[in-house]
C-alpha positions in Angstrom: 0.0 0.0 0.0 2.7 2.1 0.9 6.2 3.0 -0.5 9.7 4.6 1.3 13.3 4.1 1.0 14.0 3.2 3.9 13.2 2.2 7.5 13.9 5.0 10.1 16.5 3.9 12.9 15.8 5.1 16.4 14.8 8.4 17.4 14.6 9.2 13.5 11.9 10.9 11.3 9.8 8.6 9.8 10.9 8.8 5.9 8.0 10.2 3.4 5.9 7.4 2.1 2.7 7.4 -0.4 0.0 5.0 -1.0 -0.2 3.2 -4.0 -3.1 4.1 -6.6 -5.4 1.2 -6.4 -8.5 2.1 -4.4 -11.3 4.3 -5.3 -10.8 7.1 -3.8 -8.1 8.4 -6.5 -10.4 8.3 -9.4 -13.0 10.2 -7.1 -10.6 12.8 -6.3 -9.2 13.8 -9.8 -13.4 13.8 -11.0 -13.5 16.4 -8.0 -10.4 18.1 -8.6 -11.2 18.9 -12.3 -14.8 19.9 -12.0 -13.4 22.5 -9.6 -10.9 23.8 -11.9 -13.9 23.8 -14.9 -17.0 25.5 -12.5 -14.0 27.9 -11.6 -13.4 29.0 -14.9 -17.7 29.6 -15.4 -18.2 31.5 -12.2 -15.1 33.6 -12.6 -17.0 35.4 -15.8 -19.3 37.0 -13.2 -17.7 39.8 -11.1 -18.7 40.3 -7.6 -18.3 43.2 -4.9 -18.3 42.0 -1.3 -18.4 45.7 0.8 -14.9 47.0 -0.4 -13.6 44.0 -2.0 -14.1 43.3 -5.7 -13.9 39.9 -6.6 -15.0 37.0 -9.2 -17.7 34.3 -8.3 -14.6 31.9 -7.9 -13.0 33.2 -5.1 -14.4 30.7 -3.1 -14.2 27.5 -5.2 -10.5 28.1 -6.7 -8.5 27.3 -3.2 -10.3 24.7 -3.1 -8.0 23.3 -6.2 -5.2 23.9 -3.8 -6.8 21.6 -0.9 -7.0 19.2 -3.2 -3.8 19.4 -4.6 -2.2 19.0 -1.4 -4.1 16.0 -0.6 -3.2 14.3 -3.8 0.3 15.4 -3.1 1.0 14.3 0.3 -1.5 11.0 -0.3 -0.5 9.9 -3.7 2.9 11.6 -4.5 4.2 14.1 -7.1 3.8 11.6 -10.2 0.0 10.7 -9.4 -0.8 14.4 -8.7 0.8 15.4 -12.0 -1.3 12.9 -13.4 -4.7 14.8 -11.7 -3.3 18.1 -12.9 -3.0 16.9 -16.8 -6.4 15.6 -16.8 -7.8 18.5 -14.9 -6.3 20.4 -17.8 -7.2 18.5 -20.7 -10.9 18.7 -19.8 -10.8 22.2 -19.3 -10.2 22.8 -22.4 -12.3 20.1 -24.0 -15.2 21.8 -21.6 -13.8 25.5 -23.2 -13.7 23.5 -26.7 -17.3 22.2 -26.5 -18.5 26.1 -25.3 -17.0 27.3 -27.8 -19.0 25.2 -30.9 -22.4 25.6 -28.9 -21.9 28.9 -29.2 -20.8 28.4 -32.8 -23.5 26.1 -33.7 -26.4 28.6 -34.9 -29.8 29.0 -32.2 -33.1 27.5 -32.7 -36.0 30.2 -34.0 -37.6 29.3 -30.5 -34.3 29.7 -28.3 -33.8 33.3 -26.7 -30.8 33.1 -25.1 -27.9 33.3 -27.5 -26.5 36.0 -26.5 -26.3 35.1 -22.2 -25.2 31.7 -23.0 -22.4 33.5 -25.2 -21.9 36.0 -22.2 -21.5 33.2 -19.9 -19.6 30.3 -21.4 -17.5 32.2 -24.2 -14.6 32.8 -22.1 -12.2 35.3 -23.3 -9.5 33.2 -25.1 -6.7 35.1 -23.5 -8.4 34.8 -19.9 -8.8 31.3 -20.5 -4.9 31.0 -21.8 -4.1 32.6 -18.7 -5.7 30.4 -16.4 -5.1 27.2 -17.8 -1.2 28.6 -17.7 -2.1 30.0 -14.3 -3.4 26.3 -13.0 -0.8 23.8 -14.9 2.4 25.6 -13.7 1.0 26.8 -9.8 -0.3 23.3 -9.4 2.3 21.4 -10.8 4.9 23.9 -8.4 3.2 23.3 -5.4 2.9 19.1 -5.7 6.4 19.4 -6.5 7.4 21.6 -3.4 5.6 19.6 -1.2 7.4 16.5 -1.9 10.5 18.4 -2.2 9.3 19.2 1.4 8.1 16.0 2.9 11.7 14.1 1.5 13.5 16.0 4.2 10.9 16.5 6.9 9.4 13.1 6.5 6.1 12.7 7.5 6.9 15.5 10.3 5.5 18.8 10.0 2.6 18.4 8.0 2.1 21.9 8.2 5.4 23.2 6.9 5.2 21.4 3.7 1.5 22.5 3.1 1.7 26.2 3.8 5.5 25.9 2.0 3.5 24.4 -1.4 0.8 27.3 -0.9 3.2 30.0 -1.2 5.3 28.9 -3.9 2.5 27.2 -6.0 -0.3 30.6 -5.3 2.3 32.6 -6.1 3.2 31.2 -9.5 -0.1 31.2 -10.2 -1.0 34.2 -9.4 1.6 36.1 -11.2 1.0 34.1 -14.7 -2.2 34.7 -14.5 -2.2 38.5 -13.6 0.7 38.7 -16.3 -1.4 37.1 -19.3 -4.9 38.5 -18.4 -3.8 42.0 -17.0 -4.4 43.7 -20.7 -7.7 42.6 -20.7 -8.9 42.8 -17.7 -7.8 46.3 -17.9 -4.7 46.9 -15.9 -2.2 49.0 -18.1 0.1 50.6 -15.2 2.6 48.8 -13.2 1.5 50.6 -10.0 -2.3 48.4 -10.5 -0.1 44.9 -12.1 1.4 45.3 -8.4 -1.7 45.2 -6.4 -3.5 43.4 -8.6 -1.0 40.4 -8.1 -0.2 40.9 -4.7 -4.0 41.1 -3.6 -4.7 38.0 -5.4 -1.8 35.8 -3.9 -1.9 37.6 -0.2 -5.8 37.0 -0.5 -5.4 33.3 -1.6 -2.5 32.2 0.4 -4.4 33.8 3.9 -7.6 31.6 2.4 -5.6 28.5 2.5 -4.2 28.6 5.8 -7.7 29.3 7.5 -8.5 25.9 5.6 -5.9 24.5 7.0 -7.5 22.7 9.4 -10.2 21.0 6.5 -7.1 19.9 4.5 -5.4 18.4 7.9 -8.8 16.3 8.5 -9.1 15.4 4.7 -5.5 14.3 4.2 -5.6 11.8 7.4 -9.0 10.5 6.3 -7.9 9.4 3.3 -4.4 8.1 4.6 -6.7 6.4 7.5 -9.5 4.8 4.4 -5.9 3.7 2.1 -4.7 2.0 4.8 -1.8 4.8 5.3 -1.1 4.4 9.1 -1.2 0.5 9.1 1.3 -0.4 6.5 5.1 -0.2 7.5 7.4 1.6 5.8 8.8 -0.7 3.1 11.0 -0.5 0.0 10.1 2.1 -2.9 8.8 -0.1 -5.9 
């Protein structure tokens, strides 16, 4: 169920470990995962103003990428979350594909609503170029830091490695993003690119450590339902 290199002597960390893909959970997870990433990409069309703040309609689903991230990181290792992130990805844009020929294909005399469903699901090629971007690299940074992480801490200080990922993977994510979609969103000085990117990553990195907690109790869930704590460390296959 479990793989490590090598058996910890006395008083020693206990060496990092993941569980082998194999149960159902996995498959459950990446569904999750990429309908996340695909909703994200609908709601963020709609801008929203919460008393000083203005926001999209994602702001509260897109962390939510990052909690599972980290799960699939610290559960499943850097090659099975890589695997999540590149099918999360090619479905985006199979979902952004299949938007985009609805909207081609021409309306019904008794259908009214070509021009919202346009609104809504034509996403703005460079926006979506900038999140897809924005997703594959952050994403694919912050699996990769974690086990960077957890292959010197073990499985000690959970969360080092978790807020560690956030930073580095939000922050890669944030700044491709901003960098790609600033011109059409509208940001044209370097004083707004600034604020616009360091809002965005200060605002997502604080939302991820307050879910710190629901990404503690999800990752030793899992490990618990895989079996995680009950297999020994044995030899990496």
């Amino acid at each position: 169920m479990t793989s490590s290199s090598e058996t910890p002597g006395p008083g020693e960390a206990v060496p990092a470990r993941h569980v082998r893909v194999g149960s159902a959970l996995f498959p459950v997870l990446v569904a999750v995962y990429a309908a996340v990433f695909i909703i994200s990409n609908i709601n963020a069309t709609k801008g929203i103003q919460i008393g000083p703040l203005v926001l999209d309609a994602a702001f509260f689903l897109f962390p939510l990428s990052y909690v599972i991230g980290d799960v699939l990181a610290e559960v499943y290792g850097f090659k099975n979350s890589r695997l999540a992130i590149w099918t999360s990805f090619s479905l985006a844009i199979f979902a952004a594909a299949s938007f985009y020929l609805a909207i081609w294909l021409p309306a019904a005399d008794f259908y009214d609503g070509q021009d919202a469903f346009a609104a809504v699901l034509g996403l703005v090629p460079q926006i979506l170029v900038a999140s897809l971007a924005g997703f594959a690299v952050g994403q694919l940074l912050n699996a990769w830091s974690l086990q960077l992480i957890k292959r010197r801490t073990g499985e000690k200080s959970l969360w080092m490695r978790l807020l560690g990922s956030t930073v580095v993977g939000q922050f890669a994510d944030t700044l491709i993003f901003c960098t790609i979609a600033a011109s059409v969103i509208g940001i044209t000085t370097a004083g707004d690119f600034l604020n616009y990117v360091i809002v965005g990553f200060v605002w997502k990195t604080a939302l991820e450590a307050v879910l710190l907690p629901v990404t503690y109790a999800a990752i030793n869930q899992i490990k618990r339902r895989e079996g995680y704590y009950e297999a020994s460390p044995s030899p990496a296959a």
